[in-house]
SELUMZA-508172 format. One line per field, with one value per residue: residue number from 0; x, y negated, z negated of N, C-alpha, C in turn. Coordinates in steps of 0.02 Angstrom, whole numbers. Layout:
N
i = [NUM, ...]
n_X = [X, ...]
n_Y = [Y, ...]
n_Z = [Z, ...]
ca_X = [X, ...]
ca_Y = [Y, ...]
ca_Z = [Z, ...]
c_X = [X, ...]
c_Y = [Y, ...]
c_Z = [Z, ...]
% end
This chain:
114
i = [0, 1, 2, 3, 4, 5, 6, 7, 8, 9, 10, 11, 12, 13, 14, 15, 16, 17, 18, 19, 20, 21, 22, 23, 24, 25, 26, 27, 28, 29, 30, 31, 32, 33, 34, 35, 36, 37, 38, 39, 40, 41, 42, 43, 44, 45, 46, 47, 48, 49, 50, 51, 52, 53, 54, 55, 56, 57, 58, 59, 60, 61, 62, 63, 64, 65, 66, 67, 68, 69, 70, 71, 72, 73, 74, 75, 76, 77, 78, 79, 80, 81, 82, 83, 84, 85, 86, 87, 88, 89, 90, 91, 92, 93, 94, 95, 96, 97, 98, 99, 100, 101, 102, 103, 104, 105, 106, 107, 108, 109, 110, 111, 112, 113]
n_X = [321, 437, 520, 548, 624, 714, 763, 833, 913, 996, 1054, 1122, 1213, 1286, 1341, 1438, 1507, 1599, 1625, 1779, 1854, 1864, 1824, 1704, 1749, 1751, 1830, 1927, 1878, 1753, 1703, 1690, 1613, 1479, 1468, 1456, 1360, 1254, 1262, 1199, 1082, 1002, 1024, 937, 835, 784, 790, 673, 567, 572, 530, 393, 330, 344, 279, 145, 141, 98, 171, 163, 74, -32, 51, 49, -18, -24, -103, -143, -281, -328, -313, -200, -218, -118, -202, -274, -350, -322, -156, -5, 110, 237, 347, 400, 520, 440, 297, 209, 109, -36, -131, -276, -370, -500, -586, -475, -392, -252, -210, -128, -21, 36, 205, 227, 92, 104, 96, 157, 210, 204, 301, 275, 322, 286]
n_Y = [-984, -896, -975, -1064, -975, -946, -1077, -1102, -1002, -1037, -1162, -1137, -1039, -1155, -1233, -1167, -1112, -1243, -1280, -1258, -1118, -1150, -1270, -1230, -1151, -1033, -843, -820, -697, -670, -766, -756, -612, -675, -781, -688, -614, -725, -739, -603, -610, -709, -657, -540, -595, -693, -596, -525, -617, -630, -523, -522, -612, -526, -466, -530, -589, -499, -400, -280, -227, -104, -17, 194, 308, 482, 610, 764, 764, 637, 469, 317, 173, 7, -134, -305, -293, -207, -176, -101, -89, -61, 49, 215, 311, 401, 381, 307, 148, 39, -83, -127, -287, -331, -273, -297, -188, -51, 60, 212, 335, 497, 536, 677, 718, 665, 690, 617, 473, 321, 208, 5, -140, -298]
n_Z = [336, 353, 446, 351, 269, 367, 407, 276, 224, 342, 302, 179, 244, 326, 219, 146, 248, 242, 141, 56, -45, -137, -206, -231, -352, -355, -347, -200, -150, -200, -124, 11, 15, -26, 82, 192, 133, 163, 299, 352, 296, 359, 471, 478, 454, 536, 664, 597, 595, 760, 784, 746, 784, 927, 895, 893, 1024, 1071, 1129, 1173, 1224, 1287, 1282, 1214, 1143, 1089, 1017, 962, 958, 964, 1085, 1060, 1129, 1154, 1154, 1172, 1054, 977, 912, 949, 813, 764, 698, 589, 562, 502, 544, 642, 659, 695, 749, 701, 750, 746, 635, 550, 498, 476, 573, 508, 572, 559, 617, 679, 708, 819, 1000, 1113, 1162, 1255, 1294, 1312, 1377, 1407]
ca_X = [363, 476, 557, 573, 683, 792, 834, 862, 978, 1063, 1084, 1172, 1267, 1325, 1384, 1486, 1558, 1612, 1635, 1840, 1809, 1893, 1770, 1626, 1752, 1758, 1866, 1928, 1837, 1670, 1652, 1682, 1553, 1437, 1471, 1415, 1286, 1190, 1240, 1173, 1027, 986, 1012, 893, 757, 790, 774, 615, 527, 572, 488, 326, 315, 334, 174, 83, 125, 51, 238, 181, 11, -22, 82, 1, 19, -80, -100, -196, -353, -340, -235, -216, -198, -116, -263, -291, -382, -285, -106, 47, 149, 285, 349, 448, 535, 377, 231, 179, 57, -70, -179, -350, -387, -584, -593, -431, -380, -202, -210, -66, -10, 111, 228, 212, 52, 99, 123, 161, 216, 218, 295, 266, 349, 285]
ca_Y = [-961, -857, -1035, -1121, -958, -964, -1138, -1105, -994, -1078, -1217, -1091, -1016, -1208, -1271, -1114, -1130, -1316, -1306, -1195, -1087, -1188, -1327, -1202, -1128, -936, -835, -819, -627, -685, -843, -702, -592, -736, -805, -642, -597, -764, -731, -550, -618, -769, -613, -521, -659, -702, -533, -508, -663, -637, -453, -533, -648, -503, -430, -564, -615, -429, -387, -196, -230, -41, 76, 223, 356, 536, 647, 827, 723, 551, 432, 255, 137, -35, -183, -360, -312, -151, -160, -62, -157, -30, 120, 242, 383, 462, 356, 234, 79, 20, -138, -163, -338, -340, -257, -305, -127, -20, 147, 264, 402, 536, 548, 734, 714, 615, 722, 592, 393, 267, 106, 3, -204, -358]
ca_Z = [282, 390, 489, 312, 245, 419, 385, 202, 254, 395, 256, 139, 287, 336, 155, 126, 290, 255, 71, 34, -116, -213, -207, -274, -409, -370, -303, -130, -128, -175, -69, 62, -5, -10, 150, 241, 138, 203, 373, 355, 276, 400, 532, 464, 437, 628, 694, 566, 662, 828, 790, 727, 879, 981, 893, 872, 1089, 1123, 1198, 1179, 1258, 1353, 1230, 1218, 1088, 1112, 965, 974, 935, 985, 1104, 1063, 1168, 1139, 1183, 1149, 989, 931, 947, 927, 755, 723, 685, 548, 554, 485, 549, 670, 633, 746, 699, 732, 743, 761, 584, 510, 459, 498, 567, 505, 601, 552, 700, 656, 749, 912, 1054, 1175, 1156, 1313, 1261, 1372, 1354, 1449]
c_X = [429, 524, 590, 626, 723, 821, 869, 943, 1035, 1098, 1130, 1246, 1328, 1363, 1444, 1523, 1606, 1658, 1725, 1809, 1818, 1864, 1699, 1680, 1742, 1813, 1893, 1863, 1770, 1631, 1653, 1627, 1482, 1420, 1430, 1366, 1239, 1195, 1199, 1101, 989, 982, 978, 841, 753, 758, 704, 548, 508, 519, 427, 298, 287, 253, 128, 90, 107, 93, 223, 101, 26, 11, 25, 17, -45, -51, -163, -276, -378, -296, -280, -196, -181, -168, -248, -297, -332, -218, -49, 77, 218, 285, 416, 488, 481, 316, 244, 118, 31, -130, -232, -354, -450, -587, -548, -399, -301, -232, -123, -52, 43, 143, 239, 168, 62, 143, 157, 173, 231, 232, 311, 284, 319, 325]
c_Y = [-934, -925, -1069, -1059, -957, -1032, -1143, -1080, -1006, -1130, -1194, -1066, -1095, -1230, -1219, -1103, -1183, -1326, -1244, -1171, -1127, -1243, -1300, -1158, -1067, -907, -849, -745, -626, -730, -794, -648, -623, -746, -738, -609, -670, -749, -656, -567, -657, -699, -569, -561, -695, -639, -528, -545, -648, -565, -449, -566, -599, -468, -463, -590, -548, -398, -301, -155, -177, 3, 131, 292, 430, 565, 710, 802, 662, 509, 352, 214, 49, -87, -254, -349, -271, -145, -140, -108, -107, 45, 141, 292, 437, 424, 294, 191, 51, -29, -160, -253, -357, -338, -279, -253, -106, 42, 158, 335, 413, 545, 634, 753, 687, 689, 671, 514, 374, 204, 74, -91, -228, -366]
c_Z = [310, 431, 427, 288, 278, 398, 316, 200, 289, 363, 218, 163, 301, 287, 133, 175, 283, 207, 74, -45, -166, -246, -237, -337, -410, -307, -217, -96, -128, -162, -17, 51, 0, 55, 173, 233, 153, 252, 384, 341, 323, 438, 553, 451, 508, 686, 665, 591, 694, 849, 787, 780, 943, 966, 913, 967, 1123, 1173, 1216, 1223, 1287, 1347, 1230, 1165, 1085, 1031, 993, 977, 959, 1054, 1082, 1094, 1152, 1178, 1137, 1072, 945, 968, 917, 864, 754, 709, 648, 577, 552, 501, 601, 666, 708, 694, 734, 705, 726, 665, 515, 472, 520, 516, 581, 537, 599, 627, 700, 717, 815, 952, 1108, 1152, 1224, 1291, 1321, 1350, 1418, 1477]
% end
């Protein structure tokens, strides 16, 4: 899903490159508007990928995250996905479940990249 909206986009981005406004019939201000919201969009649906890849190739394999109570450790099965402002996400695989943790609670993060 994520490959067919990059090229959707890159298709959007190419015809509005190609096409002058005047050939789609709107201004000059919001073929410019246009234009950069696909490339913003394509740049974000690129980046959003390349981020899932890195989950799903285990780039964080060996993070390690301590809390007063717990540490977790990134593994094969359970591995780091992300993190807020207010929480980081850890995904068991075995079970198929998230664990949420307030970053409130983390004493300690090791990130650790392939």
């Amino acid at each position: 899903v994520d490959f067919f909206m990059m090229i959707i986009g890159l298709i959007i981005v190419l015809i509005l490159s190609l096409l002058p406004p005047t050939a789609l019939s709107i201004s000059r201000g919001t073929y410019l508007i246009l234009f950069g919201l696909s490339i913003i969009t394509f740049l974000l649906n690129f980046m959003t990928t390349m981020d899932i890849r890195n989950v799903n190739n285990k780039l964080y394999k060996g993070t390690v995250i301590n809390t007063a109570d717990s540490n977790y450790v990134s593994t094969d099965s359970s591995y780091f996905i992300g993190k807020t402002e207010k929480y980081i996400f850890i995904y068991n695989k075995k079970d198929s479940t998230t664990s949420i943790i307030p970053t409130e609670l983390v004493t300690k993060i090791v990130m650790k990249k392939k």
